[in-house]
C-alpha positions in Angstrom: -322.0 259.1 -200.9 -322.3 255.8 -199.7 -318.8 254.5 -201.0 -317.5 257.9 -199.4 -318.4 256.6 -196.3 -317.8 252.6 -196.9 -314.6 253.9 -197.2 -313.5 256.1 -194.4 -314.4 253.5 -192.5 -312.4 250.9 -194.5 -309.7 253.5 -193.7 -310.5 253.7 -189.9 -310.6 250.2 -189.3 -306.9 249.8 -191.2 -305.9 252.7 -189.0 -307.0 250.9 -185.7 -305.8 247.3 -186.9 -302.6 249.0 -187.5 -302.0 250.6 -183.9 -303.5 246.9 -182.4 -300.5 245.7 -184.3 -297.9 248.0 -182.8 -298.7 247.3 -179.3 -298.9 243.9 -179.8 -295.5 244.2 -181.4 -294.2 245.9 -178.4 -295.6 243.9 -175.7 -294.3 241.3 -177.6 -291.0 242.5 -177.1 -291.3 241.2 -173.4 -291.2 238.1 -171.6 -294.0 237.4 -169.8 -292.8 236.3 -166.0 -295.3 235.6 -163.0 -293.9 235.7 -159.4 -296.0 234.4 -156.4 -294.9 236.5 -153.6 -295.1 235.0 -150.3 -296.6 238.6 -148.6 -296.9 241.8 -150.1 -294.5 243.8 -147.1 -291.9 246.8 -147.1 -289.8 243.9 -145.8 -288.9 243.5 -150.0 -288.6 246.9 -151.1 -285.8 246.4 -153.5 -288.5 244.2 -155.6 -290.7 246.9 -155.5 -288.1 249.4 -156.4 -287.3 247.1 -159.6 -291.0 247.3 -160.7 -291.5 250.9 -160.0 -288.9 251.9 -161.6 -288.7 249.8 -164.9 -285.8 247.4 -164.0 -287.8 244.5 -165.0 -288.7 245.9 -168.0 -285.2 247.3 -168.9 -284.2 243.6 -169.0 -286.6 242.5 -170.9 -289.1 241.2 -168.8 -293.0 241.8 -168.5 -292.9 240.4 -164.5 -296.7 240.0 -162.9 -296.3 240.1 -159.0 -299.1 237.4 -157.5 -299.6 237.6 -153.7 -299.4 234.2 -152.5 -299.6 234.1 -148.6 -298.0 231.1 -147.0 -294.3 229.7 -148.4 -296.4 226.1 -149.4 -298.8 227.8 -151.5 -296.2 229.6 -153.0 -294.1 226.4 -153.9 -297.2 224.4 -154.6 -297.6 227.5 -157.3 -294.3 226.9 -158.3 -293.9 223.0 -159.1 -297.6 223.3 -160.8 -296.4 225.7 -163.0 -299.1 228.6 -162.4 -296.4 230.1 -161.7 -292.6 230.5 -163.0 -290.9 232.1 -160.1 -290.9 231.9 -156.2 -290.7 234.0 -153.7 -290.2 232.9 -150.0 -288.6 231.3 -147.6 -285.3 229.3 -148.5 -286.7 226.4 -145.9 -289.4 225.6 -148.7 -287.0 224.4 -150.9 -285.2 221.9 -148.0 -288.7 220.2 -147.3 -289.7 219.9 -151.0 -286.2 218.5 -151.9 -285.7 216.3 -148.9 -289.3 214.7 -149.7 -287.9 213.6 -153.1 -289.3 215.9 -155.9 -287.5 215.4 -158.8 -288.1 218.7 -160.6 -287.0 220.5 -157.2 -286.8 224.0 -156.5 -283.5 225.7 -156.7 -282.6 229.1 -154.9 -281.0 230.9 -157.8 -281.4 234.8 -156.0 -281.3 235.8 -152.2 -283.1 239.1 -151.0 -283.6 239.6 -147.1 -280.5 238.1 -145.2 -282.8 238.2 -141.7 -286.1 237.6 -140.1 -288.1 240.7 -141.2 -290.4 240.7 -137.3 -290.4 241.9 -134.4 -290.8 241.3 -131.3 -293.6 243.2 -129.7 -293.9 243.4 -125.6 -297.8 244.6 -124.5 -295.4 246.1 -121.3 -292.8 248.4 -121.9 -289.1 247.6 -120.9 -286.8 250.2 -120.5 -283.9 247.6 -120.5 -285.6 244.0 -122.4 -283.6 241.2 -122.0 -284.4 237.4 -123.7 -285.0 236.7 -120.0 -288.0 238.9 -119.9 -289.6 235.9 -122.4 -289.1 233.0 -119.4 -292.9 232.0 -118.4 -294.0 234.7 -121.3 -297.2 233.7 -123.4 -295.7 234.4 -127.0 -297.5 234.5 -130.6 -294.7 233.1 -131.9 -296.7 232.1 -136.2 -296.9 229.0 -138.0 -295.2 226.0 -137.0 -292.7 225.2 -139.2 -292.4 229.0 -140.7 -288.9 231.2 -140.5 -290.4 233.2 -138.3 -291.2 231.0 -135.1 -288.0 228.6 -135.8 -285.8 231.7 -135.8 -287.1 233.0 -132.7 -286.8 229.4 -131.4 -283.5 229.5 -131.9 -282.5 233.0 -130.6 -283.9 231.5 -127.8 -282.3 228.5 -127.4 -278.4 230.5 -128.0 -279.8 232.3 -124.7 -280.3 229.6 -122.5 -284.1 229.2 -122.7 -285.8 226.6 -123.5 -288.3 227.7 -126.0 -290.5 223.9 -125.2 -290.5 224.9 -121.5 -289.3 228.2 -120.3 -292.0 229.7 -122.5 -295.3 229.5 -124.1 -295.3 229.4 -128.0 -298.8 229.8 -129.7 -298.3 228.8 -132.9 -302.2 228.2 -134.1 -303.1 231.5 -134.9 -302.7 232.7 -138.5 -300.0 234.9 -139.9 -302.7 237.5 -141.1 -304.7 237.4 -137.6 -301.5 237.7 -135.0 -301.5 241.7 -134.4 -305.5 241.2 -134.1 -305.1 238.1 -131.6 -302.7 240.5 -129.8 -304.4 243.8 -129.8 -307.6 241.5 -128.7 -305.8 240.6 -125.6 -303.6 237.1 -126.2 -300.4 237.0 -125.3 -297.4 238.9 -123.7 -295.6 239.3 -126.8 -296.3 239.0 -130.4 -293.9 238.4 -133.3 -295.0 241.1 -136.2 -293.9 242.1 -139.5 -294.1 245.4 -140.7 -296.2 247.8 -141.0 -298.4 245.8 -138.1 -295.3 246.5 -135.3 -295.5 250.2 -136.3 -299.4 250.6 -136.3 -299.5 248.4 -132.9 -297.1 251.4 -131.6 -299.0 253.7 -132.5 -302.2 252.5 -131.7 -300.9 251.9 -128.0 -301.0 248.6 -127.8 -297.6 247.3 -127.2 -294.0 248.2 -127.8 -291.5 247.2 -130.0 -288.8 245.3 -128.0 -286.1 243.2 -130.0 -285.8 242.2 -133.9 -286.0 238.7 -134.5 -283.6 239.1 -137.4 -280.7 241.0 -135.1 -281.1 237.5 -132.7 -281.2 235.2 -135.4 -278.4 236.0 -137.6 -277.7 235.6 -141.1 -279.6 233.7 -143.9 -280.9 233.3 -147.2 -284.5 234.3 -145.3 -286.4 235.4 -148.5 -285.0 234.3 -151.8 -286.2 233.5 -155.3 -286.5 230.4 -156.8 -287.8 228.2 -159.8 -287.7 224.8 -160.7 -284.9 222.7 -161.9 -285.9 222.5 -165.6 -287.0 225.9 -165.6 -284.0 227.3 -164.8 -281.9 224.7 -167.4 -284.7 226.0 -170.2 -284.9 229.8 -169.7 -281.2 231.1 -168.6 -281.9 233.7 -169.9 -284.6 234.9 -168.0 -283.3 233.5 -164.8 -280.0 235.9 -165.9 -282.4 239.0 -166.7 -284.7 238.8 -163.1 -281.6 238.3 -161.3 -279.7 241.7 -162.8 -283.1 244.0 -162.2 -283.4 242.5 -158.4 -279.6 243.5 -158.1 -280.4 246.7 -159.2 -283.8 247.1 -156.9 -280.9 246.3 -154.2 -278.0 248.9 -155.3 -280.7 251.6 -155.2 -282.2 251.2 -152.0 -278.5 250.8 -150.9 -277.4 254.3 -152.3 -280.8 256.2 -151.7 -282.1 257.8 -148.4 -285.2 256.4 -147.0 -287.8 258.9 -147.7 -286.2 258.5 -151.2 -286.7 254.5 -151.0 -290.2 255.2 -149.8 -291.5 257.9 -152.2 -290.2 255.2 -154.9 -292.8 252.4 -153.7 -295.3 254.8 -152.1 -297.3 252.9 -154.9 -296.9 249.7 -153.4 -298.7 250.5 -150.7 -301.4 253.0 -150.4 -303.2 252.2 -147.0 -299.1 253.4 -145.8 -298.3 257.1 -144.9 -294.9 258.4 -146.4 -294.1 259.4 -142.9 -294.6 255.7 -141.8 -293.1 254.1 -144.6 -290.0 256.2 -143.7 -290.0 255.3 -140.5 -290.2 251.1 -141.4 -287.9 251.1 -144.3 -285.0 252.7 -142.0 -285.8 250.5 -139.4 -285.3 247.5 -141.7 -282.1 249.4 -142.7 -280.8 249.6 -139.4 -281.3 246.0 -138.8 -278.9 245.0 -141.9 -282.5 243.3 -143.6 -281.2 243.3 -147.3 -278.0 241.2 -149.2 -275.7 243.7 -151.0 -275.9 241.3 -153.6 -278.0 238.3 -155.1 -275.4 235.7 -154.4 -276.1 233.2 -151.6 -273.3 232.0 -149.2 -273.3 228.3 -148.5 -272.2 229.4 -144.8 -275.9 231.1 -144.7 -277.4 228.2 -146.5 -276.6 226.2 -143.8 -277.7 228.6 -140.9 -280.9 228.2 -142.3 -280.9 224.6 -142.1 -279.5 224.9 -138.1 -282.0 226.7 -137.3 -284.7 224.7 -138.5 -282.8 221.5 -137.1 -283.1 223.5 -133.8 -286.8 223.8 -134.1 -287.0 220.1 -134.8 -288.3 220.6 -138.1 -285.3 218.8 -140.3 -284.0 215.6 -140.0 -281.2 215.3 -142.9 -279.6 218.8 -144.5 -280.1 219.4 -148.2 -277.2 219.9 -150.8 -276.3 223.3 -150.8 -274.6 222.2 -154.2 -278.3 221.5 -155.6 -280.2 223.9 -154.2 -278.7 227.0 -154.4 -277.4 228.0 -158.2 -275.5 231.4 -157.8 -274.6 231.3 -162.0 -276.6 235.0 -162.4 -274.9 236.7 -159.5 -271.9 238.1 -158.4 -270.3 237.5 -155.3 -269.5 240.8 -153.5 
């Protein structure tokens, strides 16, 4: 009796060693890729769209999405190699260059081709003009960030002196700027979504201007990895690049409600109905590049407007720090 059982559970043990081994086998089957993301926002639905729906896996790839707040963590995680892939602001990769890494950070896929905020107005315009701003209090973000050197700039194209026609806070924290404003600082507040929505809705202020619309065309959210990455792992450079591309076709070709259904996932404190409602607005203001390839015209819009801001003193090689070789230029 006892070699009855001995063996049934040689058998079961086999059995379960044997399954072990299968999924091993397949996870095998993908490259492991970690991403630090720079915020976790409907601004990047095509990423989300891409990891909903299998893209990264269809190429291969087993992709782990780390929130990273703040585009210097997210490079520091980059050049330390916690990470294999950023994901933020092109600026990052002008300071790190122009302070002499070696091993620099390249831009190899663009995303969002504008500033993703908003301006938000705690009175109501019927008619808002940059002129409204002159003598404004404005919670503008971090010094230094895309957000408050775009705004800078859209300010400066319109005559205003964004050192003395208005008041720039930039002190308060990225994460604390819609609770600064619904607390009563500031006139205006520059927010991301879903915080400009919910501060609507919540009756705190109004949505006046996009800080994207004012500020043009960039390379404003784009992906990037070191230098020697990139040279050792084409491949996987080649395989991220074609599932973003597709995140991007099919947000392009798919209705919002459709878009939003598809990354409902993503983010669960987010009604449907609201989620709707922020990824047309983002459509409407032209957020997303039809395609991964970055334009050395936009390249260098990025680096005016940070020259505006005061922020760079020599302009990096577009030629080094952009490598379109996985995208195609539509």
């Amino acid at each position: 009796m006892k070699k009855i059982v001995y063996l049934i559970i040689a058998i079961f043990i086999i059995v379960i060693l044997g399954i072990l081994c299968l999924f091993d086998k397949k996870d095998n089957k993908y490259k492991k890729v970690k991403v630090a993301e720079v915020a976790h926002s409907i601004f990047y639905a095509p990423q989300y769209v891409a990891k909903q729906l299998g893209y990264f896996k269809d190429e291969g790839l087993d992709v782990d999405i780390i929130l990273t707040p703040g585009a210097d963590k997210v490079s520091a995680a980059v050049l330390s190699g916690d990470v294999n892939i950023g994901f933020c602001g092109s600026e990052a990769t002008i300071y790190i260059y122009n302070q002499g890494e070696k091993d620099y950070l390249v831009n190899f896929s663009g995303l969002t081709k504008r500033d993703g905020s908003f301006l938000v107005s705690r009175e109501k315009y019927d008619n808002f003009k940059l002129d409204n701003l002159k003598g404004k209090y404005i919670i503008g973000g971090r010094l230094g960030g895309m957000p408050e050197m775009t705004l800078e700039w859209a300010l400066t194209q319109n005559g205003i002196n964004p050192k003395k026609d208005v008041n720039i806070d930039t002190s308060i924290a990225f994460a604390s700027m819609a609770g600064a404003f619904i607390g009563g600082t500031g006139d205006f507040v520059s927010l991301f979504e879903p915080q400009a929505l919910q501060v609507e809705k919540e009756g705190y202020g109004y949505v006046v201007a996009s800080i994207g619309e004012l500020g043009g065309v960039v390379p404003y959210t784009a992906y990037n990895a070191k230098k020697s990455y990139i040279e050792k792992n084409p491949k996987v450079i080649e395989s991220f690049t074609k599932a973003i591309q597709k995140g991007i076709d099919y947000v392009d070709s798919h209705t919002d409600e459709e878009v939003a259904k598809t990354i409902l996932n993503e983010f669960p404190d987010t009604s449907l109905t609201d989620l709707t409602k922020i990824i047309k607005r983002y459509r409407e203001n032209d957020s997303w590049f039809k395609t991964t390839y970055i334009s050395e015209e936009n390249f260098n819009h990025i680096q005016e407007i940070m020259e505006n801001a005061g922020e760079l003193e020599k302009r990096a090689p577009y030629d080094k720090l952009v490598n379109n070789s996985f995208s195609n230029e539509k």
